[in-house]
C-alpha positions as CSV (number, residue, x, y, z in Angstrom):
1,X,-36.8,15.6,36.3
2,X,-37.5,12.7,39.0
3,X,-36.0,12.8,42.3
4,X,-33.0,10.4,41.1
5,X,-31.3,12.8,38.5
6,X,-32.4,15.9,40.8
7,X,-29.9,13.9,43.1
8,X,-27.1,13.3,40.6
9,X,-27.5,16.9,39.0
10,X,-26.3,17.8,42.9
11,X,-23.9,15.5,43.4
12,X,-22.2,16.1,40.0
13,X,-22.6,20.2,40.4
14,X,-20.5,19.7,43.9
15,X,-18.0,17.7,42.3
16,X,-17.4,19.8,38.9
17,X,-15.5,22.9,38.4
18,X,-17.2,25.9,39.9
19,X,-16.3,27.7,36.8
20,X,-18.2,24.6,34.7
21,X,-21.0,24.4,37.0
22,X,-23.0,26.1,34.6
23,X,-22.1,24.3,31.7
24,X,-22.3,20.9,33.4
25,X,-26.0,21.7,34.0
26,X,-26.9,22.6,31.1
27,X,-25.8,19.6,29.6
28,X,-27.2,17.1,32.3
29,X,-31.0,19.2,32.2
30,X,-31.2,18.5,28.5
31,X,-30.2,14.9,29.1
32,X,-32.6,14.5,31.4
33,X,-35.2,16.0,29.1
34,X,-34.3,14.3,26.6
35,X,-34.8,10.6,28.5
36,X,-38.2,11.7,28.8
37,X,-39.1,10.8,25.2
38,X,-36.0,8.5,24.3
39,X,-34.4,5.5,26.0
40,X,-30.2,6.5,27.0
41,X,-28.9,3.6,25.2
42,X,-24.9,3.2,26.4
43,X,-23.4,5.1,23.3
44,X,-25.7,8.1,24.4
45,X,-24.4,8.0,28.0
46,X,-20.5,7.3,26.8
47,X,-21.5,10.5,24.8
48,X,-22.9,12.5,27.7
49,X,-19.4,11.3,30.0
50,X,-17.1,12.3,27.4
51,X,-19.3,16.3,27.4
52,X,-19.1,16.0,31.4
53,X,-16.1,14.3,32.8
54,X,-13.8,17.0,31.9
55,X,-15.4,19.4,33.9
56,X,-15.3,17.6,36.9
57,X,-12.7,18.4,39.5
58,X,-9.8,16.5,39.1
59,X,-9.4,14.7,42.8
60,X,-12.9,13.9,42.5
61,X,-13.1,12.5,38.5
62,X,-12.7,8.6,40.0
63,X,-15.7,9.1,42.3
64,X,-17.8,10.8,40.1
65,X,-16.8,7.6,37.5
66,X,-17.5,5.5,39.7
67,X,-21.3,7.1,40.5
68,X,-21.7,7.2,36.6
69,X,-20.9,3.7,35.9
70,X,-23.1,2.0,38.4
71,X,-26.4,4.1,36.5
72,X,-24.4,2.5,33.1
73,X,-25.3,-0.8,34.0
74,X,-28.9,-0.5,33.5
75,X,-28.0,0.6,29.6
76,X,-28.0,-1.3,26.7
């Protein structure tokens, strides 16, 4: 894992759920792994947000959007 996701995984672990915290990084670790021997293309990462979003807290889901969208933009 590079610095970058090592700094989302920590921004996105404060903002979920505590009781998804878990969850949530188990699904972003294997993302990460995963990029290490495929390309995210944007139907992979639209997959990942709909697995993550919900177990963000809810008065921080527009943020954490936000965050995620501007990593979308380098996707094709």
């Amino acid at each position: 894992m590079h610095s970058g996701q090592q700094k989302f995984l920590a921004f996105f672990l404060e903002n979920t759920l505590s009781e998804k915290q878990e969850e949530a990084k188990a699904i972003l670790v294997q993302s990460f792994a995963d990029q290490q021997t495929k390309k995210m293309t944007l139907e992979d990462f639209h997959a990942l947000q709909a697995k993550v979003l919900p177990l963000v807290k809810p008065e921080k889901l527009a943020e954490v959007k936000g965050t995620m969208a501007h990593f979308s933009r380098n996707l094709s």
